[in-house]
N, C-alpha and C positions, 0 to 999 in steps of 0.2 A: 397690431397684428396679434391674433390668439395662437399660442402654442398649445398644440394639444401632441398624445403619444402616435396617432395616426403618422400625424405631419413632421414630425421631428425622428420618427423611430420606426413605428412598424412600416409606412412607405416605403424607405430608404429599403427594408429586409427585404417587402413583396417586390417591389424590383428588383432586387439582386436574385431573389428565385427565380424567378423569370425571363432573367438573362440564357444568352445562346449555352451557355456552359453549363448554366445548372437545371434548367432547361423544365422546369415546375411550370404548370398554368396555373391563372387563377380563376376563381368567381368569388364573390362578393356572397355574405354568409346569408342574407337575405333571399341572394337566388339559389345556392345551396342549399337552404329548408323549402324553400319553393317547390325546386327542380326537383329534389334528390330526396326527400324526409317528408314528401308530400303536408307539410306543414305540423308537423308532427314535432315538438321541440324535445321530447321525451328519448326521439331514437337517436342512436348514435350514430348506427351505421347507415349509408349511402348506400339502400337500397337496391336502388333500380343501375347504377355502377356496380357496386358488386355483385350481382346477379349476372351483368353482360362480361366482367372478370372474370369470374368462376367459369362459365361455358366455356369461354377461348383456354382458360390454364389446365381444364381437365377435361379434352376434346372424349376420351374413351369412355369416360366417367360418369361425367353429368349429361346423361343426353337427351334428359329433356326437364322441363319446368317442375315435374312433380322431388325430382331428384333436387335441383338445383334447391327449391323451399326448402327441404328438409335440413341440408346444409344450412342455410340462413338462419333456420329455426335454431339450430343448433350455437350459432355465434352468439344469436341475440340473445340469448339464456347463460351466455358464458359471463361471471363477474371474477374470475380470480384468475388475478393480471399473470403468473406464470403459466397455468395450460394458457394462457390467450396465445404468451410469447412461440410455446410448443405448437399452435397453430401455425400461427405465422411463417415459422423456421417449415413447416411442412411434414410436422413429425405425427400426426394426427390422422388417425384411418375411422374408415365410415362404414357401416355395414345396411344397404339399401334392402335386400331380403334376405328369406330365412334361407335359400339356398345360395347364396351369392357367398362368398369369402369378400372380406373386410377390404375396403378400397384405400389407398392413400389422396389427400384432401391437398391440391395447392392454392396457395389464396397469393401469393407471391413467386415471379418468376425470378430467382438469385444470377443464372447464370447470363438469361436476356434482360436488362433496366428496362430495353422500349416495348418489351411486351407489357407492364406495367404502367396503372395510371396515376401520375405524382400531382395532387391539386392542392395549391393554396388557397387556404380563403381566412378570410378575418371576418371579427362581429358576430359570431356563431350564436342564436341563442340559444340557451337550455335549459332545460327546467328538471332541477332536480328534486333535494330539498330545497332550495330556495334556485331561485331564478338568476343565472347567470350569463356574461358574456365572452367569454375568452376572448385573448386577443389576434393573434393566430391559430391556428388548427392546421396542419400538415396532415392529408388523407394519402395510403397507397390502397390503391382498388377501393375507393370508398369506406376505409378502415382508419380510422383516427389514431397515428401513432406518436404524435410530439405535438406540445400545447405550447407556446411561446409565449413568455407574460413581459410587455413591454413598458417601461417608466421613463416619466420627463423629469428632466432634472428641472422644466418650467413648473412643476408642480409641487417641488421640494423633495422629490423623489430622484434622488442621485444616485441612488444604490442600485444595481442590478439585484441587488436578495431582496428589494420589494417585492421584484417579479417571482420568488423563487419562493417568497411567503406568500405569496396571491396562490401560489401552484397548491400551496399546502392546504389553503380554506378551500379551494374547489375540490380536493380531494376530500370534502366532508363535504362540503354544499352537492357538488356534483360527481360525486364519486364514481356511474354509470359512465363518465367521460375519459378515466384514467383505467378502466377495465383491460384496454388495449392499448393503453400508452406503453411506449419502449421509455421515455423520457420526455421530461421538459427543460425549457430554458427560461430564464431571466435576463433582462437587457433593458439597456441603454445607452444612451447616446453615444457613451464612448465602452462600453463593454458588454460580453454576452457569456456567459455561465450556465453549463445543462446539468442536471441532476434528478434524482430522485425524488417526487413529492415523498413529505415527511421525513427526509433525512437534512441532517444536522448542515448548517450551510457549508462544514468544512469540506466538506464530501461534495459538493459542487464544483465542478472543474472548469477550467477555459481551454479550448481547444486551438492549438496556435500551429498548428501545421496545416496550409491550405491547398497541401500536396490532394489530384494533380495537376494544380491551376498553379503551377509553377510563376506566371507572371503576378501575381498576388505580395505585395511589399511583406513584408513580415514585420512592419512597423505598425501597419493597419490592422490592430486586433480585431477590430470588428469584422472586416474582412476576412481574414483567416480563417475565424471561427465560424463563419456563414458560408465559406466555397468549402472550406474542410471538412465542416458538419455533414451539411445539409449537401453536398454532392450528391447526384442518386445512388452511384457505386459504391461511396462509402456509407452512407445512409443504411444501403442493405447488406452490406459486408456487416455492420456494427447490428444489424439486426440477428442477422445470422448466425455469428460466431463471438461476440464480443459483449451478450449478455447473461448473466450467469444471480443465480440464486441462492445466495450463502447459508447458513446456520450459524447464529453468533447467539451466545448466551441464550440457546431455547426458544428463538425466535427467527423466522428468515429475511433477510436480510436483501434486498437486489443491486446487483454492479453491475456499472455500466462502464467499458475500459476507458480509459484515458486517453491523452490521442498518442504519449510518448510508448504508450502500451501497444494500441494499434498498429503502430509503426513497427517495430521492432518483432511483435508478432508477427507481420504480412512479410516484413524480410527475412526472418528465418522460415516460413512456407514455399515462399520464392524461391531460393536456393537448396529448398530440402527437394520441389518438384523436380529440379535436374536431376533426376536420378539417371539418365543415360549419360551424365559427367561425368569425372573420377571425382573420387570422393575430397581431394583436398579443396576443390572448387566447393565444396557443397559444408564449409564449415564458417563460423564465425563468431565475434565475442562481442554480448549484448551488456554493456557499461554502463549501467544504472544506478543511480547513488543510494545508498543504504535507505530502508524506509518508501522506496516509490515505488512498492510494489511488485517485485522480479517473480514471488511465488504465483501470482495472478499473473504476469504476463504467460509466464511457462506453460499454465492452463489455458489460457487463448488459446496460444500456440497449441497444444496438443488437441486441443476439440476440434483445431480447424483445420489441421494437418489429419486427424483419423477420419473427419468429414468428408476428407479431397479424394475424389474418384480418381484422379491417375493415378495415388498412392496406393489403389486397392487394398484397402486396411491395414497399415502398416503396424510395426512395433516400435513403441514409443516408451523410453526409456526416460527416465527421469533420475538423476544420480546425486544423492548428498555423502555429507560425509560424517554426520553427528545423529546420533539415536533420535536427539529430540527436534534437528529437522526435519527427519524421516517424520514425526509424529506430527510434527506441524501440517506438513505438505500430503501426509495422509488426509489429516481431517480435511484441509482445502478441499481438495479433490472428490472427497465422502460428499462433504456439505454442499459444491455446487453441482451433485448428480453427475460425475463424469466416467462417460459409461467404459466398463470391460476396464478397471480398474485391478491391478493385482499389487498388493504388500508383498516384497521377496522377504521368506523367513531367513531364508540361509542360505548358505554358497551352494547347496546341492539343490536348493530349486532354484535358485537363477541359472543352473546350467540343463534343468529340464526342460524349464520354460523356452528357455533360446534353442534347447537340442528340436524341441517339438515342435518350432515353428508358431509360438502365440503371436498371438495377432489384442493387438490394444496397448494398455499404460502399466508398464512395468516399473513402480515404484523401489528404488536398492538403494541401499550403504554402497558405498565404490569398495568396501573391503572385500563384500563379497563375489567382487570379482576375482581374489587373492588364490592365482596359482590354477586359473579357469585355463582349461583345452584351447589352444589357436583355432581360430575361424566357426565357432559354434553354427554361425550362419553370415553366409555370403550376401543375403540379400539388398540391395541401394533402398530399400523402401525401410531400413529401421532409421529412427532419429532419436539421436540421443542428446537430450538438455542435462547439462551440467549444472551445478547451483554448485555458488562459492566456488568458481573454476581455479583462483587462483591458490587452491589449497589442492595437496594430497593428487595432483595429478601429473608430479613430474619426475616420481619414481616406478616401482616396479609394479603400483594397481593401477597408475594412468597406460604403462603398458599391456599389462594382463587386459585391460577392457580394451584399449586400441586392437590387441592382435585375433581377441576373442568375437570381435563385428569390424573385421578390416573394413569393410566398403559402405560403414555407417554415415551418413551427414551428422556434425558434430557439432555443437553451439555450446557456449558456456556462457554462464551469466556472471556478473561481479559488479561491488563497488568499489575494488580496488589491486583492478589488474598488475601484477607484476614484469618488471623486464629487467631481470636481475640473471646474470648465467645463465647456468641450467637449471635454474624457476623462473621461466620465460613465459606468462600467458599465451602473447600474439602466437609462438611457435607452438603450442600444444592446442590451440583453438581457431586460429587467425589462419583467412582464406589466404592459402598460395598464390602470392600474386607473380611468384618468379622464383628462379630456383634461390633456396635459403632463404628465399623474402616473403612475408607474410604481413597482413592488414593489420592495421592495430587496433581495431574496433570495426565491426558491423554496423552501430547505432550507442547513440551517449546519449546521458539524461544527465547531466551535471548536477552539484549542490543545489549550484546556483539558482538552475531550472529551479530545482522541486522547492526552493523556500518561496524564490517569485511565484511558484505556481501553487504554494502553500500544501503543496504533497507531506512537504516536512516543514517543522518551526527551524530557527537557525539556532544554533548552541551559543551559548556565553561560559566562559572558565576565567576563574579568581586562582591565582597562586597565593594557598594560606601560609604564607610566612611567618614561619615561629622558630623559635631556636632549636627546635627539630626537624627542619626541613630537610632534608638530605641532600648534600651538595657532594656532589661524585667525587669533584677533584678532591675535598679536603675530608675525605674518609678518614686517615691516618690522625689528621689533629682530631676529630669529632671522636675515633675510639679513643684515645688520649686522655679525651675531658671524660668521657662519658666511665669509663672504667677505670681509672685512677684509683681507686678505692681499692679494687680487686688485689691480691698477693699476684708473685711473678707468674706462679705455676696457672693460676686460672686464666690469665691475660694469654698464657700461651697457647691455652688449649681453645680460649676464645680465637685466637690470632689462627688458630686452623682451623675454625670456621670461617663463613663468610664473613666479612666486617660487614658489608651491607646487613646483612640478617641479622646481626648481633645488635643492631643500631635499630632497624625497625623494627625490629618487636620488643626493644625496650620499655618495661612497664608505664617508667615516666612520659614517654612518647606518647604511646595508645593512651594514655590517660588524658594524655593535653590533648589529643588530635579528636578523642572521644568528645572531650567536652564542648569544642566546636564544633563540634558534628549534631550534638544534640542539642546546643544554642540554635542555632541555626535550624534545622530541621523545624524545630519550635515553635520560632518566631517568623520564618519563610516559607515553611513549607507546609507543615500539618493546615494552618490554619487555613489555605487554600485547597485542603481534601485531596494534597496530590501525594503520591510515597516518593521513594527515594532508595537509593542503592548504594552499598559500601561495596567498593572491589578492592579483595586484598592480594597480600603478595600469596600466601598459599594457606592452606586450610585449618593450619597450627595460628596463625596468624588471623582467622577469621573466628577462630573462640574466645582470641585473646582480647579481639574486636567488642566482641557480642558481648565478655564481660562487662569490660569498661562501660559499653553506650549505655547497656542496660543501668548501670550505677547511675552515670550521668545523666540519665533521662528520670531516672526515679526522683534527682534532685531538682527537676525540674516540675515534672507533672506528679508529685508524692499524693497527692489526694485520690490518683485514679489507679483504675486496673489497669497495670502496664503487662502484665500476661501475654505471649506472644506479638507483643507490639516489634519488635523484631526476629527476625528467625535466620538461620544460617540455611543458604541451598547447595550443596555438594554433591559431587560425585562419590560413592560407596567402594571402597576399597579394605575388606575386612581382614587383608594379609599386613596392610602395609600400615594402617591408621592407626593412631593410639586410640585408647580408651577413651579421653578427653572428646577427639573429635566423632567418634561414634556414638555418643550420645546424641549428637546433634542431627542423624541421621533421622530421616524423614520417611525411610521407606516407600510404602505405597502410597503415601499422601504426599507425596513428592509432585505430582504432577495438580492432582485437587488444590496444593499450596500456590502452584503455580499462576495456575487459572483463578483461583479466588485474590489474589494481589490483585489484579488487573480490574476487580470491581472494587467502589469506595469505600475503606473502613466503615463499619457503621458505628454512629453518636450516640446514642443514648447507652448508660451503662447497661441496663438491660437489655436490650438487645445486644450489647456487645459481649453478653453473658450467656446466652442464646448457648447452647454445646454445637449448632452446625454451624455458628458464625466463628467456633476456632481457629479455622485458615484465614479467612477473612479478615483477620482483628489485627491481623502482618502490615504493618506499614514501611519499615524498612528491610529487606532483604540483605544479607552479608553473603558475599560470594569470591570464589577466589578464579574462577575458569568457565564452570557453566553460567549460561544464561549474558555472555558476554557478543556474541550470536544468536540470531533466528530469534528472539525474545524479544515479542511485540507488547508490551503494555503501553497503550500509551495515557495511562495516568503515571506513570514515571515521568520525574520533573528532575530530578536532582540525582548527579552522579559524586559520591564522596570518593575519590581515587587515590589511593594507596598503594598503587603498584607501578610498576615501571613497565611500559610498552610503546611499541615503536609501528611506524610503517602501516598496514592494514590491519594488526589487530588493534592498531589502536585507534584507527577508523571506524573500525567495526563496535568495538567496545562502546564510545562517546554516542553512539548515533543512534544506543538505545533511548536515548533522552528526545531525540528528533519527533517522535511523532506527534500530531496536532489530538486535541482531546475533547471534545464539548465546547467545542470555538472558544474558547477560556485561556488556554492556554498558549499563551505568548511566545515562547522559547524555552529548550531546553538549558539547565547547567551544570555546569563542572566543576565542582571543588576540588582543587589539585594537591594535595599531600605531598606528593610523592618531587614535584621537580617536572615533571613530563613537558608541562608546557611553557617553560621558563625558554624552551627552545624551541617553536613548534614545527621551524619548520627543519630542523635536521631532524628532530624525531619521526618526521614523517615521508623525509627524503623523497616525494614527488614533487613534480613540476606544476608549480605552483597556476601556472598561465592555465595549464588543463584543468588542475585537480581544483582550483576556484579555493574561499575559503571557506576554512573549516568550522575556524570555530573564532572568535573574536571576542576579547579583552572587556568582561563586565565593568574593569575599573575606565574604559573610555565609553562604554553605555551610563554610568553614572553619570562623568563630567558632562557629558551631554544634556541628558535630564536637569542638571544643576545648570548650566550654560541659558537650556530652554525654559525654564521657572525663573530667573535670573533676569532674562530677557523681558517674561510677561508681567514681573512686577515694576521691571521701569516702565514697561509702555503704558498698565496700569494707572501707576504715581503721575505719570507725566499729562494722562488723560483726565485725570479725577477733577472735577471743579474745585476751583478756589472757595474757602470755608472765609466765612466774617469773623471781625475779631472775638475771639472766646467771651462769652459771659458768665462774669460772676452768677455763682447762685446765691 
């Protein structure tokens, strides 16, 4: 019996589209160039279907054939896959004559599925640059939106990123075919992955919610991702509202949401539409683990929520609490074109904007709601997202914004919701489910999820134990040894300071703690092109830092320009800082230094001599508070931790290491100075069942590795033929 991908993969798909529920026809690609492309391998689009679409979606419009060509003319001239997407969503008008005002064009009906025509077909051929066959092809109205590329594991093709590399040569061979793709998949037998031609396969997702086919196992991925996908509802919900066109480093970028994304988005729309609710019904807290994404969900959410005609263009608030996530969630928002955007400069225009009734995305600091008028506006139609909910909104500015849009629907986002006293998440976010009683999430995305689903790497921490490691109970003996030298009178005036402080910034300390810092970095990390981050205890502490490494490192790499190969990033405080630390002030290349870490050192000395590769040349950062939040690099591999932190900042801190980098990178790590994880989980006092783990012991990742090379040289030894007796030479 021959296994081909037909018979072992794409059948199984074309029947499940084809089922009552998801409810796709097919024809066969032969009859489709026949029927449809009148033998034309060259066209894309399905003609003589979407011609008979077009008529029925724009009854007023198109009313008759000369009209209808001109549209068509106009698609089939279309190659850049964003206006394609702006078709599609219906956001594109037509002007038939000189006296006519400009018409709007629908090629897709979002609010009817059955007035649309959903057809499968496989074996498409097409001739591009070179002659190809896709394996699936998904048409709505005769408009090719997702390429499905299937592999047999009978073929030694076990990987679903065959498929997802096959997507990438058709977007050079047959490029005319991806003109109107929304996305494509890759699959097999036991797995199915949509993404992006030409994006990195990290950035390929599996879709494992097969909501709303509820009877769907959740053990059957394949399944999941095929009634979840490919539903027609969510099919055109994800066309409509959940693709977006970024700007990264100078070039655009396209995303396509996730399904933990979709979800959480479509529930915070759902409960913001009740606006004839009271407003406690219309709140909730979206728990997403550090890293998967919460800035992009937010933007779903808000393009789908100002789209919604019962909202009649609402105001949509979006609230941080740190300058430079203001700045992050600005550029998002710039970059994926999200329209009626406003930056609030100050507390006297965010009480204009809200006095005057704006209508769109009001981007604020939560300060500047500090000491704002009650009830600015009454209206159920504002929505306001929180970012880092579980910060800064359980004293006097989580009130001033509550009482300043009493009858807002309210969401906050987190990865690390609080239920402590009166810093109680669920109660400042979490829907009233009863009186005093409140939900404790809306939607979760656990660790767990996002490592399985590869959103994030998982973290590894090593506690570097040395005879300076700081052991809390025996402070009193540690100053003892450490200051013995000192006369009575200095020991006393020490003894009024902190002993903790007096300990960690001991010269001998930073000196031994430098020198592993810059072993290591060295030998593990440079030479993999990833950087790494010192976090200290505070900014007297992060010079004392930068001395030391920099010594250390010179004694390691003496032959090269070590010139800004570390840099200190701070907060500017010119009342309160010494001179020492203001030197190291970065001003307005503070943000340029930011963003250039985040691309690879460059190798060659000349280039690294370059005067506009000076920010660049940074491979480790020293920091003591910023950038411990909202700081995405993710060629950050390595965290050297020096400070003492607990609960969510120290969630938040390690999880800069989480993200996945040019499928290279395996996990993030922790080098612990400081003690933090000798305990981890009193340090981090949640409940372990929920919160999943964090982060896990590189010294049982070794034994493991040694366990499994251990194992393969017996099996090795015990396989190897028997050799005849040795001969003499």
């Amino acid at each position: 019996m021959s296994f081909t991908e037909y018979k072992t993969v794409e059948k199984e798909i074309l029947d499940t589209l084809q089922s009552p529920e998801l409810g796709w026809r097919y024809m066969h690609g032969d009859k489709v160039t026949a029927e449809y492309r009148g033998g034309d391998e060259q066209e894309m689009l399905l003609i003589p279907l979407l011609r008979q679409r077009l008529k029925v979606l724009n009854p007023g419009v198109l009313v008759d054939d000369d009209r209808t060509n001109m549209v068509i003319a106009r698609l089939r001239a279309l190659r850049d896959n964003q206006e394609w997407i702006s078709w599609l969503r219906g956001e594109q008008t037509m002007k038939f004559g000189p006296d006519e005002n400009a018409q709007t064009i629908t090629l897709i009906d979002f609010d009817a599925p059955d007035q649309n025509d959903f057809l499968a077909s496989n074996q498409v051929w097409i001739q591009g640059v070179e002659r190809r066959r896709p394996d699936i092809l998904l048409y709505i109205n005769g408009i090719p939106v997702v390429d499905i590329e299937a592999k047999t594991a009978a073929r030694g093709h076990v990987d679903w990123a065959e498929g997802a590399k096959q997507c990438d040569r058709y977007d050079r061979e047959i490029p005319q075919l991806y003109s109107s793709n929304c996305f494509c998949a890759g699959v097999n037998e036991l797995r199915m992955k949509y993404g992006v031609p030409g994006s990195l396969l990290q950035y390929w997702q599996q879709w494992r919610d097969p909501s709303p086919h509820t009877e769907i196992p959740l053990f059957d991925e394949m399944k999941c991702t095929v009634y979840g996908l490919f539903d027609r509802g969510n099919l055109l919900d994800l066309i409509a509202n959940f693709i977006v066109f970024d700007v990264e480093d100078g070039k655009r970028v396209k995303k396509v949401a996730r399904y933990h994304q979709f979800r959480a988005a479509n529930k915070i729309v759902d409960r913001a539409l009740g606006v004839d609710q009271p407003s406690g019904g219309r709140r909730g807290i979206v728990w997403h683990t550090q890293g998967s994404g919460k800035s992009l969900t937010m933007i779903f959410a808000a393009r789908k929520l100002w789209n919604h005609p019962k909202l009649e263009q609402p105001t949509l608030v979006i609230v941080v609490d740190r300058e430079q996530l203001e700045e992050q969630m600005a550029g998002e928002l710039y970059g994926t074109n999200t329209e009626n955007v406003a930056v609030v400069g100050t507390k006297r225009e965010l009480r204009d904007l809200l006095a005057r009734d704006y209508r769109g995305v009001l981007l604020t600091l939560v300060h500047k709601f500090d000491d704002i008028e009650p009830e600015m506006t009454g209206r159920a139609n504002v929505i306001v997202l929180v970012d880092e909910a579980h910060r800064t909104q359980y004293g006097d500015l989580g009130v001033f914004m509550r009482t300043a849009i009493p009858n807002a629907s309210m969401f906050g986002f987190t990865g690390t919701p609080i239920e402590l006293g009166d810093r109680h998440t669920p109660r400042a976010f979490g829907k009233e489910v009863a009186q005093d009683q409140f939900e404790r999430y809306m939607d979760r995305y656990s660790i767990e999820d996002s490592i399985r689903d590869g959103a994030t790497k998982p973290i590894h921490y090593e506690v570097r134990l040395t005879d300076w490691t700081v052991e809390h109970a025996d402070l009193d003996t540690k100053f003892e040894e450490l200051f013995a030298d000192r006369s009575d009178e200095e020991r006393r005036l020490l003894m009024r300071e902190a002993k903790l402080e007096a300990i960690l910034k001991h010269p001998r300390r930073i000196a031994q703690a430098a020198q592993d810092i810059a072993g290591h970095f060295v030998e593990h990390v440079r030479p993999n092109r990833f950087k790494a981050m010192v976090v200290c205890r505070d900014k007297e502490t992060c010079v004392l830092y930068k001395v030391a490494l920099d010594a250390a490192l010179q004694e390691r790499l003496g032959g090269e320009d070590l010139e800004d190969l570390t840099r200190i990033v701070i907060s500017e405080d010119l009342a309160r800082d010494s001179e020492a630390i203001k030197r190291h002030y970065l001003g307005g290349d503070r943000q340029s230094a930011i963003e250039d870490f985040k691309q690879p050192a460059p190798l060659a000395a000349d280039d690294r001599a370059r005067p506009e590769h000076r920010l660049r040349r940074t491979e480790i950062f020293i920091v003591c508070d910023m950038l411990l939040t909202g700081f995405d690099a993710p060629i950050l591999q390595t965290m050297y931790l020096d400070k003492g932190m607990r609960d969510h900042t120290l969630l938040q801190a390690i999880a800069r290491v989480n993200r996945p980098y040019k499928d290279i990178k395996e996990s993030g790590l922790i080098l612990d100075y400081f003690g933090v994880f000798e305990d981890l989980n009193e340090a981090l006092n949640f409940d372990k069942s929920e919160l999943g783990e964090v982060a896990y012991p590189f010294a049982a990742l070794r034994e493991r590795f040694r366990s499994q090379i251990t194992a393969i040289r017996r099996s090795t030894s015990r396989s190897r033929p028997r050799m005849g007796p040795r001969l003499e030479r």
